[in-house]
N, CA, C and O of each residue as an XYZ file, in Angstrom:
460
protein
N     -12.707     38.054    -65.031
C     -11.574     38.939    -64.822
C     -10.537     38.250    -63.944
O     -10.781     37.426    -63.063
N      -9.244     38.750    -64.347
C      -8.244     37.646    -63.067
C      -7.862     38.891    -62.138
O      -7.958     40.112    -62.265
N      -7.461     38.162    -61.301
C      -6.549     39.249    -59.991
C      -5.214     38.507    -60.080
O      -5.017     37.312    -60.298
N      -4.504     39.314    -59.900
C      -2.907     38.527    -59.684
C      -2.437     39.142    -58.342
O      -2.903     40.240    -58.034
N      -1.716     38.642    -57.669
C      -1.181     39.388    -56.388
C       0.093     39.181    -56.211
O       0.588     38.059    -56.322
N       0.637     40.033    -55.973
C       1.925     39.921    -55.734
C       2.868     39.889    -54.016
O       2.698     40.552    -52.992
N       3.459     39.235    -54.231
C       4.651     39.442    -52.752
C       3.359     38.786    -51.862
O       3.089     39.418    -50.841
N       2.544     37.600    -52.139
C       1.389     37.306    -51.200
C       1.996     36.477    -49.891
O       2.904     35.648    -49.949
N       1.175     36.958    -48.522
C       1.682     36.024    -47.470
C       0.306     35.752    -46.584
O      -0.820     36.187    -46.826
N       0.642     35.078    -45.710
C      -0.800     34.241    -45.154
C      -1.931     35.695    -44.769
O      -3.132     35.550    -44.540
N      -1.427     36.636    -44.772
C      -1.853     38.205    -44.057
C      -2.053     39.053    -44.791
O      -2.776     39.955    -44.368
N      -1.436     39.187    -46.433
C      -1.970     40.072    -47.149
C      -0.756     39.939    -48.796
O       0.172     39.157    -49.000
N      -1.242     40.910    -49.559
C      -0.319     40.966    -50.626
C       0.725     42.192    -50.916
O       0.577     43.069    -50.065
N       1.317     42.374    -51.478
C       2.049     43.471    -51.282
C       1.567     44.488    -52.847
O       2.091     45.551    -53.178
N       0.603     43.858    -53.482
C       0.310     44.843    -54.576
C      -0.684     43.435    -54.936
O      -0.503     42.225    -54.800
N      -2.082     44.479    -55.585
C      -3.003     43.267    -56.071
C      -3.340     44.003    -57.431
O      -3.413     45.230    -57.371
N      -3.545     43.409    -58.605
C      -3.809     44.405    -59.540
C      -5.264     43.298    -60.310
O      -5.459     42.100    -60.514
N      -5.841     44.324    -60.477
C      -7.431     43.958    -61.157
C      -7.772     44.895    -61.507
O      -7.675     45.923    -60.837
N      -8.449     44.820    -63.052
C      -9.757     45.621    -63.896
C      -8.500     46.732    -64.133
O      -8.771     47.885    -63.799
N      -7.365     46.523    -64.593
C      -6.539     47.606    -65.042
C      -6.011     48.639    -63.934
O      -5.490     49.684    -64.321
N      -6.140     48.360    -62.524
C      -5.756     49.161    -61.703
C      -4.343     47.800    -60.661
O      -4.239     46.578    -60.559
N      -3.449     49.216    -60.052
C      -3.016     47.909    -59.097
C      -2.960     49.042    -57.595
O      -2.764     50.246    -57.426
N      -3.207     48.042    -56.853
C      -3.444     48.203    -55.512
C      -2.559     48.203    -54.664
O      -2.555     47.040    -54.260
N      -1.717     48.814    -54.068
C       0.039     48.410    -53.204
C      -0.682     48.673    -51.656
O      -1.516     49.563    -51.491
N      -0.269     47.840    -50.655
C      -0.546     47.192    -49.689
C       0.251     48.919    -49.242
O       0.762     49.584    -50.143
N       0.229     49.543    -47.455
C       1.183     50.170    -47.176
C       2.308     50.193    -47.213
O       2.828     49.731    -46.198
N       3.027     50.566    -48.020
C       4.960     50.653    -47.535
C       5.355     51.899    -46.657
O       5.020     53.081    -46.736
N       6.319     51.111    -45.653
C       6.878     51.744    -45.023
C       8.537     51.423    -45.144
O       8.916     50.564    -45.940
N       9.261     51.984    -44.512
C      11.080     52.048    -44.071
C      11.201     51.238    -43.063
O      10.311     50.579    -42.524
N      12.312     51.288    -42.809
C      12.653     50.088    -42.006
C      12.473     50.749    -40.364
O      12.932     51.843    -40.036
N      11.884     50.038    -39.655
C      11.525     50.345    -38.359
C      12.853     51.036    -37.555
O      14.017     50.762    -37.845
N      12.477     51.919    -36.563
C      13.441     52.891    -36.373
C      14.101     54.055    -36.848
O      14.085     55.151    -36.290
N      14.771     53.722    -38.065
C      15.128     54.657    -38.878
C      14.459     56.142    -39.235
O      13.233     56.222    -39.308
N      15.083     57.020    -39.399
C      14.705     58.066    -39.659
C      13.521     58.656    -40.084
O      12.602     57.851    -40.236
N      13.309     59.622    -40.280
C      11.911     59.707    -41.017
C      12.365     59.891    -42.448
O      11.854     59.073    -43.213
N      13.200     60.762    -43.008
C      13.273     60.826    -44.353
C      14.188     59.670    -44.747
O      14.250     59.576    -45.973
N      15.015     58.639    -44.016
C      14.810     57.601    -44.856
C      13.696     56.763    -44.539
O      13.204     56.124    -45.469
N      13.281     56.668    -43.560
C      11.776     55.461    -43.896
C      11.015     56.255    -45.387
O      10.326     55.562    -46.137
N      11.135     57.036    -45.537
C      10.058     57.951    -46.501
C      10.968     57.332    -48.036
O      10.465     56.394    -48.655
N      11.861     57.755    -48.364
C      12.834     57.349    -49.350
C      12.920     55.579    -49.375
O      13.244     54.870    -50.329
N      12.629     55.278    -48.381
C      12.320     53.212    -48.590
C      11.408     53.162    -49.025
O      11.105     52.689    -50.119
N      10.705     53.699    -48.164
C       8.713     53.510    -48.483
C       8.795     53.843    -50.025
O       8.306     52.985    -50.760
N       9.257     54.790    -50.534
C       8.970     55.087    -51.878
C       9.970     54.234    -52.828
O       9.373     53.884    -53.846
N      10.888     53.938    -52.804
C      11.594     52.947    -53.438
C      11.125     51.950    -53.292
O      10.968     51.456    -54.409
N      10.730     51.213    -52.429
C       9.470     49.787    -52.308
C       8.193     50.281    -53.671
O       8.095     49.653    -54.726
N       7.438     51.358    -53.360
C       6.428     51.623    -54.446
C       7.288     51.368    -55.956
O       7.134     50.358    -56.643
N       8.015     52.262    -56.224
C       8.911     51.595    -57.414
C       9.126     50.382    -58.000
O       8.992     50.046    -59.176
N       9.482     49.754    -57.022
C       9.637     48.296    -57.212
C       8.398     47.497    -57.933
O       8.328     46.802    -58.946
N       7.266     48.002    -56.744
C       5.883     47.283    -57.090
C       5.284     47.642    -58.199
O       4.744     46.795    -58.910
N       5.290     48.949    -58.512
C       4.969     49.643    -59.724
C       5.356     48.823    -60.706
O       4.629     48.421    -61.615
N       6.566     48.546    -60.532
C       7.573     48.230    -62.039
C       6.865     46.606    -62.112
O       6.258     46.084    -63.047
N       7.145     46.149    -60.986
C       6.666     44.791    -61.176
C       5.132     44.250    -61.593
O       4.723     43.169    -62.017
N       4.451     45.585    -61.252
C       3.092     45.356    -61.695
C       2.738     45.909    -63.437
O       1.680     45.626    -64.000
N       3.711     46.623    -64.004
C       3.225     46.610    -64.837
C       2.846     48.072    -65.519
O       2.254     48.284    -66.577
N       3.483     49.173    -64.384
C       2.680     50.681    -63.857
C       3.857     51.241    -63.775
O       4.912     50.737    -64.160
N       3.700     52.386    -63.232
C       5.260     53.726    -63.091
C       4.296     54.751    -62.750
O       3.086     54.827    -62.963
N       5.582     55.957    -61.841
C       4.903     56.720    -61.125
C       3.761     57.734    -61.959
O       2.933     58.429    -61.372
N       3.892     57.664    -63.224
C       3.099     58.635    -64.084
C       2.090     57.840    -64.130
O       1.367     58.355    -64.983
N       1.512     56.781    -63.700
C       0.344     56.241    -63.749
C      -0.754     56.299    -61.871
O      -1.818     55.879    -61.416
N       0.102     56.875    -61.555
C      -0.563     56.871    -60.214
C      -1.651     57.640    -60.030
O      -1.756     58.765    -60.519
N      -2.802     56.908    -59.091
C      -3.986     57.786    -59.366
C      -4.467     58.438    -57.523
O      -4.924     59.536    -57.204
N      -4.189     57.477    -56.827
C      -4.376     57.909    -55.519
C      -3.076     57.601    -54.619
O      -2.203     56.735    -54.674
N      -3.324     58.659    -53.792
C      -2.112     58.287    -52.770
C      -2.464     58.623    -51.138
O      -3.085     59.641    -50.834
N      -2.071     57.810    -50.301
C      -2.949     57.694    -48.700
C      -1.161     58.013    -48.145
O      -0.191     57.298    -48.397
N      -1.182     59.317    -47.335
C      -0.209     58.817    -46.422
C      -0.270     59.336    -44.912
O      -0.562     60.431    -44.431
N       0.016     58.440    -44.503
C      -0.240     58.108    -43.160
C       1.340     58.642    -42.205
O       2.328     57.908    -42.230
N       1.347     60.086    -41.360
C       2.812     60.309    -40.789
C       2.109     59.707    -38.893
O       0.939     59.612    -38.522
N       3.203     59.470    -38.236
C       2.967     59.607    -37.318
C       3.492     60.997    -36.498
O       3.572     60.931    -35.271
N       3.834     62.204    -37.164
C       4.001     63.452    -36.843
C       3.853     64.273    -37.755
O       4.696     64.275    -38.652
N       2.596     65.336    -37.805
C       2.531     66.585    -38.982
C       3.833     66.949    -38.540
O       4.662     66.535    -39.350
N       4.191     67.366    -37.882
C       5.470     68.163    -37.847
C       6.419     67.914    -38.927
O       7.011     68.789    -39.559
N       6.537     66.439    -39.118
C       6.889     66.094    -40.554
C       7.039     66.475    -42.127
O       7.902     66.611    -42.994
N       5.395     66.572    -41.897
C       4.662     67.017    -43.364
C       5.409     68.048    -44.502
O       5.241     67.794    -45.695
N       6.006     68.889    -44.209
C       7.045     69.860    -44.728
C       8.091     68.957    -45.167
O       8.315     68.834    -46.371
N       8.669     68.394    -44.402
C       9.930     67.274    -45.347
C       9.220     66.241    -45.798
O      10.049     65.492    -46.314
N       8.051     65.726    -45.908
C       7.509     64.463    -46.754
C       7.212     65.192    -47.911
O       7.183     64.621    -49.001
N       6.907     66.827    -47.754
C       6.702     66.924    -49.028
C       7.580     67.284    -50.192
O       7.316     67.202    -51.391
N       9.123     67.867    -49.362
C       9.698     67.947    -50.074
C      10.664     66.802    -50.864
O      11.461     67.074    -51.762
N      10.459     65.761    -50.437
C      10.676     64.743    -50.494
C       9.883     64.002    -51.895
O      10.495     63.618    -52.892
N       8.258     63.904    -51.679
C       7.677     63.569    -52.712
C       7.740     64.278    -54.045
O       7.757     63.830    -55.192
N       7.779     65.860    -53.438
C       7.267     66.452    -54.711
C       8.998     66.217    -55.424
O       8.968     66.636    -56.581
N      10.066     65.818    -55.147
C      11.096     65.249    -55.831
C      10.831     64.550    -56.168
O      11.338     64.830    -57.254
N      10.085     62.969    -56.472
C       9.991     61.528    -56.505
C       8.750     61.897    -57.354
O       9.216     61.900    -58.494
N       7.222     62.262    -57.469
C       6.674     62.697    -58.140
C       6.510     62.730    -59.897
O       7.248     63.652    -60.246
N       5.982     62.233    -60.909
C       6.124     62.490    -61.814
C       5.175     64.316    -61.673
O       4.036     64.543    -61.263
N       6.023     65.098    -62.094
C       4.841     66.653    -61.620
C       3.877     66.753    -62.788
O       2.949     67.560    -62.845
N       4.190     65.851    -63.720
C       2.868     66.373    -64.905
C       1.539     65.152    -64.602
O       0.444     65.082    -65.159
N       2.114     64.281    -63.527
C       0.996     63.515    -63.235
C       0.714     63.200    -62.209
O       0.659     62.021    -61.859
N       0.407     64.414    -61.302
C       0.304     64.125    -59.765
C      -1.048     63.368    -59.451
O      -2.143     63.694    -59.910
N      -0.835     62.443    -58.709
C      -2.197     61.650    -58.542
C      -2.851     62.655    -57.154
O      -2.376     63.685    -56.678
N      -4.242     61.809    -56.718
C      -4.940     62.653    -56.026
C      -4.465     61.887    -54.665
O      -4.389     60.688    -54.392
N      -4.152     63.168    -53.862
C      -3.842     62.725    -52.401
C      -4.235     63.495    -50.943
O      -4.456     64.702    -50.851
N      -4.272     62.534    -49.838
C      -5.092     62.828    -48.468
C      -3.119     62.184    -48.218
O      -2.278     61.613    -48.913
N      -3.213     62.741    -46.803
C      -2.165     62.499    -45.502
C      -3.112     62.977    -44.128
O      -3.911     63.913    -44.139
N      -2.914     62.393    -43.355
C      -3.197     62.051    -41.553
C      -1.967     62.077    -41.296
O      -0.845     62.013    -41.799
N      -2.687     62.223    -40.085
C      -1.472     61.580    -38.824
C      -1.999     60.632    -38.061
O      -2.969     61.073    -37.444
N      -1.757     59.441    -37.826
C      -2.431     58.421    -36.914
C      -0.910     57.786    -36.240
O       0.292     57.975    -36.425
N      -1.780     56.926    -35.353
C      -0.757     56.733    -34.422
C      -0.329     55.135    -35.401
O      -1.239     54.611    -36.044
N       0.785     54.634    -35.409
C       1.497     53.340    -36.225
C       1.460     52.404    -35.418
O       1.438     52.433    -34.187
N       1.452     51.308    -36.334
C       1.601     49.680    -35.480
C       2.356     49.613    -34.361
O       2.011     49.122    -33.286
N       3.412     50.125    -34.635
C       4.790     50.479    -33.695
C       5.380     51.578    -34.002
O       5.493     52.129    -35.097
N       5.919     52.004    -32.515
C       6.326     53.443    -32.746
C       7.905     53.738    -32.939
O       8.576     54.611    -32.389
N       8.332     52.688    -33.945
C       9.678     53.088    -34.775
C       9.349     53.430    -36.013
O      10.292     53.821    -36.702
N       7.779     53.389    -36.752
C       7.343     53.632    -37.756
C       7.167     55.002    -37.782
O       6.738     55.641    -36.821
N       7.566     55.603    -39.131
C       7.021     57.068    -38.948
C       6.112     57.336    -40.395
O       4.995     57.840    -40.512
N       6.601     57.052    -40.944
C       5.610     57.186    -41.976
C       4.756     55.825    -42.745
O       5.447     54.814    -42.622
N       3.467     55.552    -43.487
C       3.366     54.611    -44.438
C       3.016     55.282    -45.740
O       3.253     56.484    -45.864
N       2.535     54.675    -46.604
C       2.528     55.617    -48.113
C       1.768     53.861    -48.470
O       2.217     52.726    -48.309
N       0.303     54.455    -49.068
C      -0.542     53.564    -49.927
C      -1.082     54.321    -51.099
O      -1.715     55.377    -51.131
N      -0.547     53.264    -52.365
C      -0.767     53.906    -53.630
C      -2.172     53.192    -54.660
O      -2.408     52.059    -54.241
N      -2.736     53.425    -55.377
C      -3.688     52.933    -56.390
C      -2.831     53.704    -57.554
O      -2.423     54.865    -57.566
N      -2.691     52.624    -58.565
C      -2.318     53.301    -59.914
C      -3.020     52.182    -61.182
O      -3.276     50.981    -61.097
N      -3.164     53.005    -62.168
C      -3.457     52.419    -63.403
C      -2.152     50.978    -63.611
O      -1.198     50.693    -62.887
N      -2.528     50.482    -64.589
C      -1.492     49.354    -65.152
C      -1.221     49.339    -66.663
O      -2.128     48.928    -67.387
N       0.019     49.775    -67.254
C       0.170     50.469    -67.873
C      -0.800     49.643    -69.438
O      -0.857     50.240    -70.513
């Protein structure tokens, strides 16, 4: 079987895809910035990787997201459930943990099929 990886650096890849699935590393927004735009980067980065891997949001099967404030959670969701394919919502968990750095507010890790 091959693995291909994409966006690879000495520390990790930014999407790995094997056995028909691809794997996207966390995306986040740009440090500082807002929460609903880090959220709107973070998800335009998934796009990207999606597309480049081969996948689109109707193929998504899991989704991890990580806020550093529930208080949040109400605008991440209104947020996703816009961005969302709704006839193919993949299966998803959200936390709150504390971030690498605290200009981060949200990350978003996806598993999706390959198309």
């Amino acid at each position: 079987m091959t693995i291909k990886r994409l966006q690879k650096s000495a520390r990790m890849s930014q999407a790995v895809i094997h056995g028909g699935l691809v794997y996207l590393a966390g995306q986040v927004g740009t440090e500082g910035a807002g929460f609903k735009e880090q959220t709107h980067q973070a998800l335009e980065s998934i796009d990207k990787l999606l597309a480049a891997s081969g996948s689109g949001k109707s193929h998504l099967l899991q989704a991890t997201i990580w806020l550093a404030d529930m208080a949040d959670f109400p605008a991440f969701n209104a947020i996703w459930e816009a961005w969302i394919d709704r006839d193919n919502p993949p299966a998803r968990s959200t936390g709150q943990v504390p971030m690498v750095s605290p200009g981060y507010k949200v990350e978003i890790t996806i598993v999706a099929a390959v198309l």
